[in-house]
N, CA and C atoms as an extended XYZ file, in Angstrom:
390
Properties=species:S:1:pos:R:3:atomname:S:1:resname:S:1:resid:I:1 pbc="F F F"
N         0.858       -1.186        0.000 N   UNK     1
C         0.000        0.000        0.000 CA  UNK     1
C         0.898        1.241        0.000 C   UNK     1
N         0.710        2.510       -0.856 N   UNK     2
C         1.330        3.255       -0.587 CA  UNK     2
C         0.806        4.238        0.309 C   UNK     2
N         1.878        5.489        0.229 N   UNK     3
C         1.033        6.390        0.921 CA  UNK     3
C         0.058        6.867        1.217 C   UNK     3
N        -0.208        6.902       -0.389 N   UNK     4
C        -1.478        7.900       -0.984 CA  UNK     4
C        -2.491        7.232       -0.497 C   UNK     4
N        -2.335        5.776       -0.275 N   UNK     5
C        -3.619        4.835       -0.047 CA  UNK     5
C        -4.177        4.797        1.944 C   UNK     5
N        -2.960        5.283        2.622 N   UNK     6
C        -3.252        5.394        3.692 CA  UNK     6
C        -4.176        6.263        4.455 C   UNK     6
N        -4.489        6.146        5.506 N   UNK     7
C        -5.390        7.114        5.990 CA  UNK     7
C        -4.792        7.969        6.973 C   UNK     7
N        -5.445        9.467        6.855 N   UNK     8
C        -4.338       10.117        7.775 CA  UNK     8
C        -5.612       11.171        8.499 C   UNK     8
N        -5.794       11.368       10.086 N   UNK     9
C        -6.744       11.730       10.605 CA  UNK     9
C        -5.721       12.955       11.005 C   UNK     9
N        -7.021       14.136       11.718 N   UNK    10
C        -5.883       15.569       11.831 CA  UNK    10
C        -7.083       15.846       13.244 C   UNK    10
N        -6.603       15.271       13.820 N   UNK    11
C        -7.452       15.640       15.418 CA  UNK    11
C        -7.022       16.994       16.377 C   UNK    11
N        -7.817       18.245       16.157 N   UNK    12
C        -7.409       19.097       16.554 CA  UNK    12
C        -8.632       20.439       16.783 C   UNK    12
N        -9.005       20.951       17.859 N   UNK    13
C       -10.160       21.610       18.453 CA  UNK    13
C       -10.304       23.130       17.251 C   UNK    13
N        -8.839       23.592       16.795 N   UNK    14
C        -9.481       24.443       16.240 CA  UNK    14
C        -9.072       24.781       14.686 C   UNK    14
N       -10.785       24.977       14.426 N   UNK    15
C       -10.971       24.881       12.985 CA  UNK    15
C       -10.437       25.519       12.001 C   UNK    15
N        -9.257       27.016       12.705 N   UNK    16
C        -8.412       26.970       11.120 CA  UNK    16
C        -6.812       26.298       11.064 C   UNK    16
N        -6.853       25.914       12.307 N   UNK    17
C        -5.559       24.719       12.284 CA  UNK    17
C        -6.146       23.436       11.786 C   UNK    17
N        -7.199       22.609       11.824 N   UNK    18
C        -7.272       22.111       10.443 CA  UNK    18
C        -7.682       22.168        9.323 C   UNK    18
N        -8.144       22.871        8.970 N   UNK    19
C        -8.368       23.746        7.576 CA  UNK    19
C        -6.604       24.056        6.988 C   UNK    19
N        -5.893       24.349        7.633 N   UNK    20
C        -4.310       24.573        7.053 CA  UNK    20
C        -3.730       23.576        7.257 C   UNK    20
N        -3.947       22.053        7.961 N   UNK    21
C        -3.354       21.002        7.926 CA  UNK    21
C        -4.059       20.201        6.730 C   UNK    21
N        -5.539       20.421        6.011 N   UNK    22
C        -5.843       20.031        5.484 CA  UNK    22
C        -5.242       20.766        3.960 C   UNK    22
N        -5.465       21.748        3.885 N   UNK    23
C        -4.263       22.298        2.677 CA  UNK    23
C        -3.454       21.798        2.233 C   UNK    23
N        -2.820       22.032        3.613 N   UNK    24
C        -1.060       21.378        3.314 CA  UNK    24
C        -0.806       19.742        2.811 C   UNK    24
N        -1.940       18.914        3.792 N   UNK    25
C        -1.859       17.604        3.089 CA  UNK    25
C        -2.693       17.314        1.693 C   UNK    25
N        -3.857       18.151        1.334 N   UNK    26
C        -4.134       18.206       -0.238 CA  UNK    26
C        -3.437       18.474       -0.991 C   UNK    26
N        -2.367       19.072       -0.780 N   UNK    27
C        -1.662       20.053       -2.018 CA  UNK    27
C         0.041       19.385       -2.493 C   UNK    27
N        -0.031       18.337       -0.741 N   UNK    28
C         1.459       17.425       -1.262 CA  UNK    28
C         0.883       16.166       -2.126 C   UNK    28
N        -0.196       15.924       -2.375 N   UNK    29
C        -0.721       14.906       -2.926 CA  UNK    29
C         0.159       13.531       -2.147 C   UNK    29
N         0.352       13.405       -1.281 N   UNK    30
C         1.074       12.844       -0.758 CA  UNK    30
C        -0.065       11.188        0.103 C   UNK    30
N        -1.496       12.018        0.674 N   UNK    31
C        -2.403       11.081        0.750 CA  UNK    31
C        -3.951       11.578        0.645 C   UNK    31
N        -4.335       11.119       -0.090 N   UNK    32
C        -5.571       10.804       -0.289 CA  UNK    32
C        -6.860       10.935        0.782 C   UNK    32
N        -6.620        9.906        1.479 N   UNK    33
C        -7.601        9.736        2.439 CA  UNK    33
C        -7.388       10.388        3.945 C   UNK    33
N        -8.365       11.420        4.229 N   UNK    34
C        -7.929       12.551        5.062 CA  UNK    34
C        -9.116       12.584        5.758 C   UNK    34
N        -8.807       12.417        7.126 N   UNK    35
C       -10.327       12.978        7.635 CA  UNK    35
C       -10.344       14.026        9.067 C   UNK    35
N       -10.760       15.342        9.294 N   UNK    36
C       -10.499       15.943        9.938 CA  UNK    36
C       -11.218       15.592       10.937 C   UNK    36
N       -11.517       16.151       12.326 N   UNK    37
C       -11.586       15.779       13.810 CA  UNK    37
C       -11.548       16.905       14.953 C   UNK    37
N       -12.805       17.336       14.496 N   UNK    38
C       -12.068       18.897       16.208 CA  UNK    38
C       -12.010       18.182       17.432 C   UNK    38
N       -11.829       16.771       17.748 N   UNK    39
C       -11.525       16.164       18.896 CA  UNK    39
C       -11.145       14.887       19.152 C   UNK    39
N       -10.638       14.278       19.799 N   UNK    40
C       -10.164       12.868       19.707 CA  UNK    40
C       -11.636       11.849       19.925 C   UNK    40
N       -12.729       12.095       20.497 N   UNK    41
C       -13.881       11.526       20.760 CA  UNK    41
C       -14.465       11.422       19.494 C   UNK    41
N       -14.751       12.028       19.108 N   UNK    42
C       -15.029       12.323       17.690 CA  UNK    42
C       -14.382       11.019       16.450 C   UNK    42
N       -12.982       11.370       16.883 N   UNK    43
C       -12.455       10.124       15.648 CA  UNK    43
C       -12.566        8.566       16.345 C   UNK    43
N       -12.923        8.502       17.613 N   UNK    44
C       -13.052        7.589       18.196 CA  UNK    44
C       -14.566        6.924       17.655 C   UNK    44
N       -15.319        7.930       18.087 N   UNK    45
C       -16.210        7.369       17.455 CA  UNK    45
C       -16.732        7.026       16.026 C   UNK    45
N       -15.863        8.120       15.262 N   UNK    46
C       -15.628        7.692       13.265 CA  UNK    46
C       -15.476        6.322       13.493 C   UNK    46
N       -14.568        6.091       14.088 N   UNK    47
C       -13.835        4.294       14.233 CA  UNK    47
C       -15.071        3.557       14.472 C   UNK    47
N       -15.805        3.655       15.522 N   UNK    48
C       -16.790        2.610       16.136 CA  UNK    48
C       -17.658        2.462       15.488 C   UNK    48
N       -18.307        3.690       14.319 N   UNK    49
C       -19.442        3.446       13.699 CA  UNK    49
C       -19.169        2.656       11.880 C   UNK    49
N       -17.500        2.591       12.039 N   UNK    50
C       -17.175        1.435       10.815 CA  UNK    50
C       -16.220        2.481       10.363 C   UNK    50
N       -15.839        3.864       10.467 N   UNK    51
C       -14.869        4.575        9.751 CA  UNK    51
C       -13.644        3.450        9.672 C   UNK    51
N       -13.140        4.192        8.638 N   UNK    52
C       -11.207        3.629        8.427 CA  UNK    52
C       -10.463        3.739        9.480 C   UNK    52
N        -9.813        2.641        9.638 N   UNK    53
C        -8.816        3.690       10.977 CA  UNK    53
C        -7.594        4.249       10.294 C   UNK    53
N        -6.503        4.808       11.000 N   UNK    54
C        -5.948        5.987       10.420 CA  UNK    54
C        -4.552        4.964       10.501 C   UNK    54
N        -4.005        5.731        9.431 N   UNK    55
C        -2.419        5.059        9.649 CA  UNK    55
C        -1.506        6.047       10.521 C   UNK    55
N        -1.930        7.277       10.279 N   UNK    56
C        -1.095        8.389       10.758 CA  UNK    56
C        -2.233        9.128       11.558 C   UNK    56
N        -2.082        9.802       12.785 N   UNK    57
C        -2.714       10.497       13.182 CA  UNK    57
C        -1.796       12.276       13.903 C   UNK    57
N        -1.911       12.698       13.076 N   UNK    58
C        -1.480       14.384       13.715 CA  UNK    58
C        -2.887       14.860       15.030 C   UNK    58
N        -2.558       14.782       16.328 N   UNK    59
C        -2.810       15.272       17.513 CA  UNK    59
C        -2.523       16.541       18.105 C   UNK    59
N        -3.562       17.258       18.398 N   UNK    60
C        -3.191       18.443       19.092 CA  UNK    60
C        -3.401       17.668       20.381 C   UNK    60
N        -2.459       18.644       21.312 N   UNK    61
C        -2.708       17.918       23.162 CA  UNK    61
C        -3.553       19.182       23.983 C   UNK    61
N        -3.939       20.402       23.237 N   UNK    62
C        -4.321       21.431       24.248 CA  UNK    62
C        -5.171       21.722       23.763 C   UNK    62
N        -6.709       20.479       23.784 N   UNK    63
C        -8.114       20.492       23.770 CA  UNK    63
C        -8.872       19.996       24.679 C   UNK    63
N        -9.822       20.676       25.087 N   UNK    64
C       -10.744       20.113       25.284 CA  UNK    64
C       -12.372       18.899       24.969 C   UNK    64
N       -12.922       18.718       25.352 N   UNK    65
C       -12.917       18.395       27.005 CA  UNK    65
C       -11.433       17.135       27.113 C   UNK    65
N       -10.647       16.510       26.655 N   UNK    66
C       -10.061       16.166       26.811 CA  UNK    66
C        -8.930       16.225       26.169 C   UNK    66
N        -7.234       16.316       26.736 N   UNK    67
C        -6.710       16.941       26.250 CA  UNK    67
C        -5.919       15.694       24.829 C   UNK    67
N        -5.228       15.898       24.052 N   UNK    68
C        -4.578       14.869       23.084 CA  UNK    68
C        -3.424       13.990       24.073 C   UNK    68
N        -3.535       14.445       25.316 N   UNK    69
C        -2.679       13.250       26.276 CA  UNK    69
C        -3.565       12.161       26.845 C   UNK    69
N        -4.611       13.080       27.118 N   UNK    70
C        -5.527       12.181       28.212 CA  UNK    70
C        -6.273       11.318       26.902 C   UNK    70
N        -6.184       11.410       25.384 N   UNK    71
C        -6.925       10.730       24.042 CA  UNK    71
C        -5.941        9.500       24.683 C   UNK    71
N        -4.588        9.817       24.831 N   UNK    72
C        -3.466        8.343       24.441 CA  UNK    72
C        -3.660        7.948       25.225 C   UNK    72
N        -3.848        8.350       26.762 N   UNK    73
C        -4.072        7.436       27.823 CA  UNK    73
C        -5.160        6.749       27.958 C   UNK    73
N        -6.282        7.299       27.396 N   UNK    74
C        -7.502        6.539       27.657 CA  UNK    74
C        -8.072        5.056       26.529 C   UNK    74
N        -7.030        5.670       25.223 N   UNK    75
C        -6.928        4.860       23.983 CA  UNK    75
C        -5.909        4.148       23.660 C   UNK    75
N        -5.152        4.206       24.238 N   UNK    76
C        -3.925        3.404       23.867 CA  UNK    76
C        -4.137        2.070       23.762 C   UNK    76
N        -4.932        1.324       24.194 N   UNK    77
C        -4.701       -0.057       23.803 CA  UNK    77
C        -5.890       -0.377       22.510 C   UNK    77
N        -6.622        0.385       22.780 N   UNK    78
C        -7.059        0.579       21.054 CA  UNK    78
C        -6.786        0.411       20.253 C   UNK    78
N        -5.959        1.926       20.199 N   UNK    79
C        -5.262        2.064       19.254 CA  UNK    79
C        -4.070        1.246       18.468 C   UNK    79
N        -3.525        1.170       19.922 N   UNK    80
C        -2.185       -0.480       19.408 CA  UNK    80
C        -2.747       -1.928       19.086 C   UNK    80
N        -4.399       -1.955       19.113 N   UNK    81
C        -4.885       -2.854       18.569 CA  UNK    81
C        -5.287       -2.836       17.270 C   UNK    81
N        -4.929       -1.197       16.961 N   UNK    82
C        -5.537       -1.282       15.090 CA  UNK    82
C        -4.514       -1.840       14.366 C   UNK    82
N        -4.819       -2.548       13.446 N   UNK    83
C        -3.827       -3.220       12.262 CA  UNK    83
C        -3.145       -1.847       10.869 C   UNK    83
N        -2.637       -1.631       10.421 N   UNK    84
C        -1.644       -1.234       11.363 CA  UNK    84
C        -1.619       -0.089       12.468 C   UNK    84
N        -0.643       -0.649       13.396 N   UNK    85
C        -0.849        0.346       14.530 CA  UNK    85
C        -0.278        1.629       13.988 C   UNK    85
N        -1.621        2.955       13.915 N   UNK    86
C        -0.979        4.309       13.560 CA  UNK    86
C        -0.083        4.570       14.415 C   UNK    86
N         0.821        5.558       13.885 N   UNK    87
C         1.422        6.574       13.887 CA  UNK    87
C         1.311        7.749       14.402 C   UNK    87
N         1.489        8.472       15.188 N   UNK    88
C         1.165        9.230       16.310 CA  UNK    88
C         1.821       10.097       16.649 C   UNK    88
N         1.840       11.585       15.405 N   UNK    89
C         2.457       12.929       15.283 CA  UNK    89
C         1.720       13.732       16.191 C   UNK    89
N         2.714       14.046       17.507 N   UNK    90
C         1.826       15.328       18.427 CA  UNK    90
C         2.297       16.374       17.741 C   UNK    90
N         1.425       17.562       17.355 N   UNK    91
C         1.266       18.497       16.719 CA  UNK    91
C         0.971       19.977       18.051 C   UNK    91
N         1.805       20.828       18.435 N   UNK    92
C         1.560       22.097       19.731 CA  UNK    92
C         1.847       23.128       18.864 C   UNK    92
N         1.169       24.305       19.417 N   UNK    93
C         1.512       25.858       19.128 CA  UNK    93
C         3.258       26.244       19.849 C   UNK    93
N         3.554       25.394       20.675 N   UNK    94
C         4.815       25.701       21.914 CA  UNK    94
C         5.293       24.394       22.143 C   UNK    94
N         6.661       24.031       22.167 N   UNK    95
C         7.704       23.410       22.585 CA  UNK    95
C         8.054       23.309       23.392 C   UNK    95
N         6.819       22.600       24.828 N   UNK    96
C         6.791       22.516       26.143 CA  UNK    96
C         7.621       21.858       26.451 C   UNK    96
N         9.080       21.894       27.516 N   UNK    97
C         9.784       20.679       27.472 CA  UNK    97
C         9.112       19.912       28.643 C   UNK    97
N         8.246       20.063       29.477 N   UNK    98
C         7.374       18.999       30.386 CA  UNK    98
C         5.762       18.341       28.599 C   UNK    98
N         5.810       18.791       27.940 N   UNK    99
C         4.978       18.000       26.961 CA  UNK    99
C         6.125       17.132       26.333 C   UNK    99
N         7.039       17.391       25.856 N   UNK   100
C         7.909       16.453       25.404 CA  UNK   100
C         8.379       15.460       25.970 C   UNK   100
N         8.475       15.577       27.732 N   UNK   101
C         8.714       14.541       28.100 CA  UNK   101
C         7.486       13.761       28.497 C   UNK   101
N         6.102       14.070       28.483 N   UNK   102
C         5.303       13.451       28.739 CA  UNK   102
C         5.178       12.554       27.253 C   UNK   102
N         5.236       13.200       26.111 N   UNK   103
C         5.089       12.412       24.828 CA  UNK   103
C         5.624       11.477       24.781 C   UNK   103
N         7.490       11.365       25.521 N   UNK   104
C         7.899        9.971       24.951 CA  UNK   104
C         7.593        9.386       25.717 C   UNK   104
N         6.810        9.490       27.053 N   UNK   105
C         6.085        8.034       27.623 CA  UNK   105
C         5.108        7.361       27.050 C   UNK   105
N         4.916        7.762       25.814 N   UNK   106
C         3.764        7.110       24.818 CA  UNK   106
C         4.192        6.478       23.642 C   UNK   106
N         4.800        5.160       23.861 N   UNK   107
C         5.122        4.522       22.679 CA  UNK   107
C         4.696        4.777       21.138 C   UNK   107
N         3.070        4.990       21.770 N   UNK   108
C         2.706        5.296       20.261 CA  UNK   108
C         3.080        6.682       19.501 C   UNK   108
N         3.614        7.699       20.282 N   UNK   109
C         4.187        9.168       19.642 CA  UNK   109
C         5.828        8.576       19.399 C   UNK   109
N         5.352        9.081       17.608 N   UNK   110
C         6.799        8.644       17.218 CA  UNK   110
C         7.617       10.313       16.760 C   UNK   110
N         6.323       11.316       16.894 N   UNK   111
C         7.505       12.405       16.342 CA  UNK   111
C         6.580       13.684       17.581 C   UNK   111
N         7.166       14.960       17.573 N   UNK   112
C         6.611       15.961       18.311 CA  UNK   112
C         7.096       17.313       17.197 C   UNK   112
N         5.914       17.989       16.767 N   UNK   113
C         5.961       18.789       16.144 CA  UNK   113
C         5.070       20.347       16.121 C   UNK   113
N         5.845       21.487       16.156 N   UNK   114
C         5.780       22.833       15.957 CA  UNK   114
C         4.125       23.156       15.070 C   UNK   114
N         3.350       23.834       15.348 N   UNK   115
C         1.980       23.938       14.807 CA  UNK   115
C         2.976       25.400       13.681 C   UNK   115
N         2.822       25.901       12.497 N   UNK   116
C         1.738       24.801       11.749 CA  UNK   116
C         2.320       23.675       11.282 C   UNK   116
N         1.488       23.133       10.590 N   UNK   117
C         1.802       21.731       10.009 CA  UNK   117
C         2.322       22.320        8.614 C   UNK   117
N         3.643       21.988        8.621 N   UNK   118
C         4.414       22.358        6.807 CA  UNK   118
C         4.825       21.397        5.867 C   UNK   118
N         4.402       21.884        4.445 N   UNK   119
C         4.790       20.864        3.857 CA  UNK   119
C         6.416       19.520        4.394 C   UNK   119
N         7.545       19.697        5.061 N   UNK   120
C         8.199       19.632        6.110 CA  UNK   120
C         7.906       18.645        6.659 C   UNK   120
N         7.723       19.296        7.555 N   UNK   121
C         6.716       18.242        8.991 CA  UNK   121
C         6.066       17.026        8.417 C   UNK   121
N         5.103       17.194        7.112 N   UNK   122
C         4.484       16.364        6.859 CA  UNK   122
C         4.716       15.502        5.557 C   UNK   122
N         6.387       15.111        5.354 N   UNK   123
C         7.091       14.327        4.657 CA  UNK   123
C         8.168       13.726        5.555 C   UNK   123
N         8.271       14.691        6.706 N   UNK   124
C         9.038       13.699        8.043 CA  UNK   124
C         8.081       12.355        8.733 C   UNK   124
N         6.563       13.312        8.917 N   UNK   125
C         5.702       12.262        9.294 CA  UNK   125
C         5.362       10.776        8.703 C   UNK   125
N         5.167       11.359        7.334 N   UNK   126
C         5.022       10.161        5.818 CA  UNK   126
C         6.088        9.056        6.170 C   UNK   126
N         7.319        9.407        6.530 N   UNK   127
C         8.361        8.800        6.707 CA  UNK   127
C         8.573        7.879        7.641 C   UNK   127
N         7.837        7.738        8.748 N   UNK   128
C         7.741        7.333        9.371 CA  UNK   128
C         6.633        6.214        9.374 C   UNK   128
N         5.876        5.862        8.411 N   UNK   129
C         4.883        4.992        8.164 CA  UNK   129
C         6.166        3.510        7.539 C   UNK   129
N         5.084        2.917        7.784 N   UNK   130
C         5.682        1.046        7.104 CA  UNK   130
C         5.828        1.233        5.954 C   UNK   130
């Protein structure tokens, strides 16, 4: 499967940070299947009612009602139960070094990245898929 064929979710509370993550990933033609998310409950439930699950997921952590930490803690075995297990780009406005170290206690965060999302960022992320 290539890229293009993967699914890539953009879970994040506000709507012109994904509106410009959605840009940026239309315009690298890089993947196809895109589905935005103003919250992690939300794509949780895309999943339960038969959605795709995601290969890649870009996370904001500073939403409400729950934040993109308390998504991994409450989902994590979920998630490491989807075939393949996504990919798990935290996406912040700020380069908290207490968020960074909370990220790498989450196996499933494989990268931590600067808001916005740039063409950049999101060929480092690609990269990181199987």
């Amino acid at each position: 499967m290539s890229s293009r064929d993967k699914v890539v979710y953009v879970i994040d509370d506000d709507r012109m940070d994904r509106k410009f993550a959605e840009r940026i990933i239309s315009r690298s033609q890089m993947f196809e299947n895109l589905e935005l998310f103003d919250g992690p409950l939300a794509a949780m439930q895309f999943i339960q009612d038969g959605g795709r699950p995601p290969e890649l997921i870009f996370l904001d952590i500073n939403m409400p009602p729950i934040s993109g930490f308390e998504f991994l803690e409450r989902y994590a075995d979920q998630i490491q139960a989807m075939d393949p297990v996504p990919v798990v780009v935290i996406v912040s406005t700020t380069v908290n070094p207490a968020d960074l170290e909370r990220a790498a206690k989450f196996p499933l965060v494989k990268k931590f990245l600067c808001k916005p999302l740039s063409p950049d960022h999101l060929a480092e992320a690609a990269s990181l898929l199987h």
